[in-house]
C-alpha positions as CSV (number, residue, x, y, z in Angstrom):
1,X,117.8,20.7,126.3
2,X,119.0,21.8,129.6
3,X,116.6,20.8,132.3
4,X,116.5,22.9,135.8
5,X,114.1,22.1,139.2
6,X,110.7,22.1,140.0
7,X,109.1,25.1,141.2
8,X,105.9,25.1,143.1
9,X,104.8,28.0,141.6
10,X,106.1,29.5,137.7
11,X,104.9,33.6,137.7
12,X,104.8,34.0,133.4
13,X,104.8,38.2,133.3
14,X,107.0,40.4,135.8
15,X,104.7,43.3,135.6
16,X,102.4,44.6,138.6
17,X,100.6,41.4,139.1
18,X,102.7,38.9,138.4
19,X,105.6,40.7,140.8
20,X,103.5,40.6,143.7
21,X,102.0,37.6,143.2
22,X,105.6,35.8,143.1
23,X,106.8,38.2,146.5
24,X,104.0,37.0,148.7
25,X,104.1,33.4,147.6
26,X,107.6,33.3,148.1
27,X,107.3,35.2,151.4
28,X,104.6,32.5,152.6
29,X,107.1,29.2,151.8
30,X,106.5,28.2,148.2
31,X,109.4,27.9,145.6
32,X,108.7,30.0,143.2
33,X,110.0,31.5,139.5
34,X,109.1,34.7,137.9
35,X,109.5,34.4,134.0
36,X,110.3,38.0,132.3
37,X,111.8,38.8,128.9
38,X,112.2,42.8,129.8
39,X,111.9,45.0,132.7
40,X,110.9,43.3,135.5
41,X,107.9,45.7,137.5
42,X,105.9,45.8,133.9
43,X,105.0,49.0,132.3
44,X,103.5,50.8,135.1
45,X,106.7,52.1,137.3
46,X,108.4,52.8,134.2
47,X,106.1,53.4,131.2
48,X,102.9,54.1,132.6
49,X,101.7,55.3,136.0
50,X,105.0,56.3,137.5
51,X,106.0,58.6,134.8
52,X,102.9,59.7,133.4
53,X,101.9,61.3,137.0
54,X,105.4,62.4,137.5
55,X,104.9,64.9,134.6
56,X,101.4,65.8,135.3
57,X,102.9,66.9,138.3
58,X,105.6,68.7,137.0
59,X,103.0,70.8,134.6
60,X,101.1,71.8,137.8
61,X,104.1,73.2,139.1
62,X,105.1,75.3,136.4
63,X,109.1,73.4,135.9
64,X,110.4,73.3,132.8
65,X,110.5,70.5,130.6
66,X,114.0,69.8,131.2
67,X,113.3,69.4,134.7
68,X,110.1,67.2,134.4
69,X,111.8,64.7,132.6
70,X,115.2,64.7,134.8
71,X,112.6,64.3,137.6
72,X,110.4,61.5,135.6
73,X,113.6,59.8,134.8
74,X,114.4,59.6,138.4
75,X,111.2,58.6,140.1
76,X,111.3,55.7,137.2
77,X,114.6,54.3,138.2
78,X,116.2,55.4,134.4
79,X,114.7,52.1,133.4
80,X,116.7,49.9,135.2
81,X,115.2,46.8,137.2
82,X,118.3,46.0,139.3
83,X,117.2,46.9,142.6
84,X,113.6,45.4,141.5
85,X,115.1,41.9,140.8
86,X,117.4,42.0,144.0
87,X,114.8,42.6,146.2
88,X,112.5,39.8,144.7
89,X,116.2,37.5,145.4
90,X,116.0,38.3,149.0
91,X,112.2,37.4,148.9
92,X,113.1,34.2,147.5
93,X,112.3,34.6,144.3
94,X,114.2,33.5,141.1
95,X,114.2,35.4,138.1
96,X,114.3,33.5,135.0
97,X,115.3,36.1,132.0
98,X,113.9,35.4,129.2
99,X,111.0,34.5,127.0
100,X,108.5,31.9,128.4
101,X,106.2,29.2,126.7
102,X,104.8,26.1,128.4
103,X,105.6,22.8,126.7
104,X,103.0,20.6,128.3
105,X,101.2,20.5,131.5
106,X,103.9,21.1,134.1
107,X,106.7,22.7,131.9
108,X,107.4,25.7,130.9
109,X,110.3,26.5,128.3
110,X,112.5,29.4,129.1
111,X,115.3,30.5,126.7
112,X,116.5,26.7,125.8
113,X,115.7,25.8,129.2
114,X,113.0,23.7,131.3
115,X,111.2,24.0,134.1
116,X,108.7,22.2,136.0
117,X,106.0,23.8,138.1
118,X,102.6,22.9,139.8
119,X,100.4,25.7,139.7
120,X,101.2,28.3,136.8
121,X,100.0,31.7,136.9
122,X,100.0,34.3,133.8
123,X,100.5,37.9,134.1
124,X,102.1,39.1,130.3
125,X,99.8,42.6,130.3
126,X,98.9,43.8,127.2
127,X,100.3,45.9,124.2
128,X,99.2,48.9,122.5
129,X,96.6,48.4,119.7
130,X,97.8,49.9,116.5
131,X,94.4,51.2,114.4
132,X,94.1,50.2,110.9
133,X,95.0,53.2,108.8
134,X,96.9,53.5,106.0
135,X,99.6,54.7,106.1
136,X,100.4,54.9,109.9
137,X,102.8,52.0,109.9
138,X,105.9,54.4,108.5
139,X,104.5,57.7,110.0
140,X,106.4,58.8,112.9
141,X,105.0,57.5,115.6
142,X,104.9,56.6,119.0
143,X,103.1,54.7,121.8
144,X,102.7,55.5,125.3
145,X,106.0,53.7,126.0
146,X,107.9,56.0,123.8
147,X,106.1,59.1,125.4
148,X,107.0,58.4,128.4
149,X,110.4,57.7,128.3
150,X,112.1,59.5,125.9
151,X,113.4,63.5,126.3
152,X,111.9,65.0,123.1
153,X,109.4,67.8,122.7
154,X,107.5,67.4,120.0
155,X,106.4,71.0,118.3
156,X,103.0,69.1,116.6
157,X,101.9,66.6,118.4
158,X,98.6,64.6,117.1
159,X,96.7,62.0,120.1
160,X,94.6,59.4,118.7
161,X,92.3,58.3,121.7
162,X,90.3,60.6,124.2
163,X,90.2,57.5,126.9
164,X,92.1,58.4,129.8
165,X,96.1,58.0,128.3
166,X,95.4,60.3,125.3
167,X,93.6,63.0,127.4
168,X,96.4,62.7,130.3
169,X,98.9,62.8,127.2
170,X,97.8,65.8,125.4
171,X,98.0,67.5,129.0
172,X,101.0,66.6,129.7
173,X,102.5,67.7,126.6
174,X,100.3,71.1,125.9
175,X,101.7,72.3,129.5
176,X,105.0,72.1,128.2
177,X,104.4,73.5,124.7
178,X,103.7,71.4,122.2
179,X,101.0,72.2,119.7
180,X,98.8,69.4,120.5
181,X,95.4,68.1,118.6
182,X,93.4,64.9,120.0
183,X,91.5,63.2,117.8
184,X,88.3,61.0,118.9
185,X,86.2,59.3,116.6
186,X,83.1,59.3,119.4
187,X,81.9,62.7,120.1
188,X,83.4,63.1,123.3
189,X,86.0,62.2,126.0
190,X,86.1,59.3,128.2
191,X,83.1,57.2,126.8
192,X,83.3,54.6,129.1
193,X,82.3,57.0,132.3
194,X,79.2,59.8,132.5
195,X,79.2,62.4,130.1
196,X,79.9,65.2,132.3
197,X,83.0,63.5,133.1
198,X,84.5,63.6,129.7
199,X,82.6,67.4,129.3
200,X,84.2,69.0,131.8
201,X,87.9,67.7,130.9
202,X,87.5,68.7,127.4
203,X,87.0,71.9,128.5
204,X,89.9,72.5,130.9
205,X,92.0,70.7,127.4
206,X,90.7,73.5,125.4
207,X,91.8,76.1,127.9
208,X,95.6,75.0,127.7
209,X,95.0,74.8,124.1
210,X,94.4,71.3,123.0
211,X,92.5,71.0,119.5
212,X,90.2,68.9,120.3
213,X,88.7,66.7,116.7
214,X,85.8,64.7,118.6
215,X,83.8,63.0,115.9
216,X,86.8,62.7,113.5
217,X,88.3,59.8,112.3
218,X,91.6,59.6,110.7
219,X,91.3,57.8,106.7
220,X,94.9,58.1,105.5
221,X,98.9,59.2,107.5
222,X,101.6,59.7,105.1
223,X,105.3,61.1,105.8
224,X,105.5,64.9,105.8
225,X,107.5,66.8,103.0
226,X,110.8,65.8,102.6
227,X,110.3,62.9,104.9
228,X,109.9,64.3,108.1
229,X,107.1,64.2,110.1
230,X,103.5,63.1,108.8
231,X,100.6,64.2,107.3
232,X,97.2,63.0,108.4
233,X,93.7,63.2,106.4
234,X,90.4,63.2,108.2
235,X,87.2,62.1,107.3
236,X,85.7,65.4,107.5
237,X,88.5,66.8,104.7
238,X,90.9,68.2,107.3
239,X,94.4,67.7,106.3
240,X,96.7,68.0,110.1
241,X,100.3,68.4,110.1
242,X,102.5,66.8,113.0
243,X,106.2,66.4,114.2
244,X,104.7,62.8,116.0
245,X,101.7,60.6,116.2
246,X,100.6,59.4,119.6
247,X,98.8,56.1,119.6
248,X,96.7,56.1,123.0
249,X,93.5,54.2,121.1
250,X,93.4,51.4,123.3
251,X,95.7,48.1,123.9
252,X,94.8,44.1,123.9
253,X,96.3,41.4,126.3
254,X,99.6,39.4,124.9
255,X,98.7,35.8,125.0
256,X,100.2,34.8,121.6
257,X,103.0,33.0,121.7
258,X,102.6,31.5,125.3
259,X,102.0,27.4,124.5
260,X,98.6,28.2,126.6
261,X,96.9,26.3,123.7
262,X,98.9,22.9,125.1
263,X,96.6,23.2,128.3
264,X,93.6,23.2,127.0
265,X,93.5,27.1,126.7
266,X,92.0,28.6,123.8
267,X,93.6,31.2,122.9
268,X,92.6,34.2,120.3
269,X,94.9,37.2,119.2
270,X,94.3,40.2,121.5
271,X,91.2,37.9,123.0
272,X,91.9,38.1,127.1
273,X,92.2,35.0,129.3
274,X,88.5,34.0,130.4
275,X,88.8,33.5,134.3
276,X,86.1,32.3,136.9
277,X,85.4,34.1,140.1
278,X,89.0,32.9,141.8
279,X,91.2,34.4,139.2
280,X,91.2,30.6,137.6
281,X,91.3,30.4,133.7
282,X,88.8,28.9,132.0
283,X,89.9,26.2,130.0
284,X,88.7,23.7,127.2
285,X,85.1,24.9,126.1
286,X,83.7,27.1,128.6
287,X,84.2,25.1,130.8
288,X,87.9,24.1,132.2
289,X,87.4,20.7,133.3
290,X,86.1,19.9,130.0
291,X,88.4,18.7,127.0
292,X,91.7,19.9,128.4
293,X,94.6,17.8,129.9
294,X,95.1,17.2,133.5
295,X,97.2,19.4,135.1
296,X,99.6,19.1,138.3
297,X,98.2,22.0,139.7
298,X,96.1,25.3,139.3
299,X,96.3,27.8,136.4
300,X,95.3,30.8,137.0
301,X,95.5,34.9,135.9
302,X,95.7,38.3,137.0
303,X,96.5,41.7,135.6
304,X,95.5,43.4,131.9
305,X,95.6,39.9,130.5
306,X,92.5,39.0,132.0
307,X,90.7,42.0,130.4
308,X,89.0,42.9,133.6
309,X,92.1,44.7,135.6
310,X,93.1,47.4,133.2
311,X,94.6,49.7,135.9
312,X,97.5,49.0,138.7
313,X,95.4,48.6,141.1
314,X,93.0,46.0,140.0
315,X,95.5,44.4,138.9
316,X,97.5,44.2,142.4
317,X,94.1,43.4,143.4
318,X,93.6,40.1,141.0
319,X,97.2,39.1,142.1
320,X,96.4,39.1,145.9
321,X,92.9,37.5,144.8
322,X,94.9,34.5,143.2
323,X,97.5,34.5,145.6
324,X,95.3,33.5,148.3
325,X,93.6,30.4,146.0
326,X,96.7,29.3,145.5
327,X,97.8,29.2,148.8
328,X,94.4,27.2,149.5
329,X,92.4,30.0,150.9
330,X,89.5,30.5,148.4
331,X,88.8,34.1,147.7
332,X,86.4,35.4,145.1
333,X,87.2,38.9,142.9
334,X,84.3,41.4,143.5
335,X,84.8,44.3,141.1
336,X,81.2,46.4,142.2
337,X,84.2,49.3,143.3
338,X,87.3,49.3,141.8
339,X,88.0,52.9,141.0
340,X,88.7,54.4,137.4
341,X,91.1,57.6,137.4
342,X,92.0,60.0,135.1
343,X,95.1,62.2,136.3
344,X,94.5,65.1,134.8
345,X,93.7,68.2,136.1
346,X,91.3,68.4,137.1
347,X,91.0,64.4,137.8
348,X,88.5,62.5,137.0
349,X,87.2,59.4,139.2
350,X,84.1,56.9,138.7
351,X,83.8,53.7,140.1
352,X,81.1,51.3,140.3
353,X,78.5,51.3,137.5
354,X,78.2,54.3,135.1
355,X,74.5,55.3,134.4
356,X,74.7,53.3,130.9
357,X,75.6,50.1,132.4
358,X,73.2,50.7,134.9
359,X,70.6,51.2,132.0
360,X,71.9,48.4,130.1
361,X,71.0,45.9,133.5
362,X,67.5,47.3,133.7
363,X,68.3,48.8,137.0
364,X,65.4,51.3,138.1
365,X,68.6,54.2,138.6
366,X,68.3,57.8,140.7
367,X,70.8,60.2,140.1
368,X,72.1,63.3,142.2
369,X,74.6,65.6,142.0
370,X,76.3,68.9,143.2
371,X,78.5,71.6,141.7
372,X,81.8,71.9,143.2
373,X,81.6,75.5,142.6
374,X,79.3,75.6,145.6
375,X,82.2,74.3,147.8
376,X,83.9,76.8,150.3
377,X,87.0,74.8,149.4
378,X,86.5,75.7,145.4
379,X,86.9,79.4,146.9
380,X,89.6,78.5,148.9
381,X,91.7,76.8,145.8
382,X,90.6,79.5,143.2
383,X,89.6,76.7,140.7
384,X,85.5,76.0,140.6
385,X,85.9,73.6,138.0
386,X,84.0,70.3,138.4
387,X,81.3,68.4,139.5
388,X,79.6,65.1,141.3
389,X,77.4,62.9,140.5
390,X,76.2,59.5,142.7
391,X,73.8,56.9,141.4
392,X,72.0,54.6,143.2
393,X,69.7,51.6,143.0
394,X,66.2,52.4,144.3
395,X,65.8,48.5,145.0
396,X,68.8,47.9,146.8
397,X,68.8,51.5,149.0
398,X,72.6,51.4,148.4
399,X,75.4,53.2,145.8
400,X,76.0,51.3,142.8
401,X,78.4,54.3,140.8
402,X,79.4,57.2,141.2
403,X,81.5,59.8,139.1
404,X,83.3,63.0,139.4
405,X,85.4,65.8,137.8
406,X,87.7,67.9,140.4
407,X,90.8,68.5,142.1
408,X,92.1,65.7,144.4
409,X,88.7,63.7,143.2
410,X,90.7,60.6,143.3
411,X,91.0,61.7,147.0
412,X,87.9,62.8,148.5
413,X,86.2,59.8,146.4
414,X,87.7,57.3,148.0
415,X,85.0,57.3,150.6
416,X,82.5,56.1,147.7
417,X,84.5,53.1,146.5
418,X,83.8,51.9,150.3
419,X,80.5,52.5,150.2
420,X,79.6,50.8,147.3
421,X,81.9,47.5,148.4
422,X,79.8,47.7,151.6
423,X,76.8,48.2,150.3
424,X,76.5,50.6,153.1
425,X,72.8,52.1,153.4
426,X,72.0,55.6,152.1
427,X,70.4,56.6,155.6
428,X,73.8,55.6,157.5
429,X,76.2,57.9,154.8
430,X,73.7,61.1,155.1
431,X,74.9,60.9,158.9
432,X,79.2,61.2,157.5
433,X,80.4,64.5,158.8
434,X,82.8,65.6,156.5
435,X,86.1,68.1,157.8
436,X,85.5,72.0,156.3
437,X,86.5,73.4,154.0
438,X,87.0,70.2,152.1
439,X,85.7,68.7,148.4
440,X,84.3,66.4,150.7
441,X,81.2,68.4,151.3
442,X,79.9,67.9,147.9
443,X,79.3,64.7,148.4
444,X,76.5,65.5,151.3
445,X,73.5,67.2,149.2
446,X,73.3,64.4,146.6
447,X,73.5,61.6,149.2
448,X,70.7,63.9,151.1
449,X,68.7,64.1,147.9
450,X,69.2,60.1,147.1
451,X,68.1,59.2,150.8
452,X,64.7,61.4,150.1
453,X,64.1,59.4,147.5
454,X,63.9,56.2,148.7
């Protein structure tokens, strides 16, 4: 087998995380490989974010489908990683193409080839969870992936998922035409965030004309009349006709197939990488000093494969998180205020804890919020639509969540996310003065009513 040359540091995933953690190690001295069997940058300029936003765009500006997807097609780089990979060169990184799966401690196999490393960090994302019904394996169908990249306009189009991809997908596509039904087993949108959240968005779907099926679950998919298309059965007795099947119900992280189980790893099909406080996995049983090999160096994680940064950003933010360990600076990942956003429109934003999470700790919660109708700037846009709502912990005297529906929410919010991270005290945010005629203003009445009840 051919053998190559130590690397400080082996990156296993190109995507968001693993690409910037393998630039700013290589930019700060340490020899380093990124391992990557497709595009390197990971799904999010070029299946994901990128695109995704890119067309929501193009549906708020009335262009044509034709054009949205030239324009998607540029902004992603017509899926081509060239420049990506020569810029990581000049950085000093190597890219290794390929598929990669560690050996032993301090090797990692790549394509026929060996490497040795020190410290070892995994970033491989996750995948898109197919849902057990019968039937769907030989419908037409596609995944986010497919969506997003190819040129086809689909006349029927049914969206399993309400989370935030399917409802951003059945926008997307109900701007530009297609007849478009969502199906959500739960009986609303978004059922990770407030309720109001998912309310509000459901309405602006109906108004473009999404068929919205919220409490109905899908039993049986078979192909459509002469092979074309599909058929889908609901629970309730509904029979739905579609040119393609959108799968936005979720995804798991990829750790099959790694070789994580030869360091002490233990490793369960679509079950994320446990990590500590520093981004470190946990090995051997609960506890990764215990019954697992010695390594040469650290192991460590960032991105969806962890199961805690599901979005681009927390997962750039894991990635600076372990970059910094491994560089001997200890850092710990706080994630009281990463942001959650939905870009639809109007967007939705929450960050911190939602009022069920905060029920589920036993937190003694108040609540405010403010119509965005009352806004001089909802005047000034023509479009009322949306809402705010802060939540705070009467023990602490601080923001632990907040949550909005709106235009530009993931915007005017941002002030929030700081708050919360700071822990910044009601009394000092009632003082903010906020520029006019902005969203911005909403947030003043609830933090007002919060601070009064204290």
């Amino acid at each position: 087998m051919e053998r190559n040359h130590h690397y400080d540091v082996v990156v296993l995933g190109g995507g968001t995380a693993g690409g910037l953690v393998a630039t700013e190690l290589a930019q700060s001295g340490r020899d380093v490989a990124l391992v990557e069997n497709h595009l390197v940058g990971g799904a999010s300029p070029y299946f994901a974010c990128v695109p995704s936003k890119s067309l929501l765009l193009s549906a708020r500006r009335g262009e044509t489908w034709e054009l949205a997807v030239a324009r998607r097609d540029e902004v992603t780089g017509r899926l081509d990683d060239d420049r990506v990979v020569a810029r990581m060169a000049e950085d000093g990184v190597t890219v290794l193409r390929g598929w990669g799966r560690v050996t032993r401690p301090g090797t990692i196999e790549v394509d026929g080839a060996e490497h040795d490393y020190t410290d070892l960090v995994v970033s491989t994302g996750s995948e898109p969870v197919v849902p057990p019904v019968p039937g769907l394996a030989d419908a037409p169908v596609w995944t986010s992936d497919e969506a997003l990249t190819v040129p086809d306009l689909p006349r029927r189009l049914v969206v399993l998922g309400g989370g935030p991809v399917g409802c951003e997908m059945a926008q997307v596509y109900a701007a530009f035409g297609s007849q478009v039904t969502l199906i959500e087993p739960a009986g609303r949108l978004l059922t990770a965030e407030a309720a109001f959240t998912g309310e509000i968005l459901a309405d602006a779907l109906r108004r473009i004309g999404v068929d919205l099926r919220l409490g109905a679950e899908v039993v049986r998919v078979a192909r459509g009349d002469g092979g074309a298309g599909a058929r889908l059965w609901l629970a309730d007795g509904a029979v739905l006709a579609a040119d393609r099947i959108l799968l936005a119900s979720g995804r798991r992280p990829r750790v099959e197939g790694l070789g994580l189980e030869n360091l002490g790893v233990a490793v369960a099909p679509g079950r994320p990488l446990a990590v500590d406080e520093t981004c470190a996995v946990v090995r051997g049983d609960g506890d990764r000093e215990a019954d697992a090999p010695d390594l040469p160096g650290g192991l460590w994680a960032a991105g969806d494969v962890t199961g805690v940064a599901r979005t681009t950003h927390a997962a750039r933010y894991q990635a600076r998180v372990v970059v910094s360990n491994v560089l001997g600076k200890r850092r710990e990942a706080d994630y009281r205020a990463v942001p959650r956003v939905v870009h639809t429109t109007p967007a939705v934003y929450a960050v911190g804890l939602s009022p069920a999470q905060a029920e589920e700790r036993g937190m003694e919660l108040l609540t405010a919020g403010y119509d965005l109708a009352a806004t001089a700037r909802a005047a000034v846009e023509a479009d009322d639509r949306g809402r705010v709502e802060l939540y705070a912990d009467r023990s602490r005297g601080s923001l632990i969540g907040a949550a909005a529906v709106g235009l530009y929410a993931e915007e005017w919010m941002s002030e929030i996310a700081l708050a919360i991270r700071a822990q910044t005290p009601l009394g000092l945010l009632t003082d903010v003065v906020h520029a006019f005629p902005t969203f911005g203003e909403a947030l003043e009445a609830p933090l007002r009513e919060l601070a009064g009840l204290l």
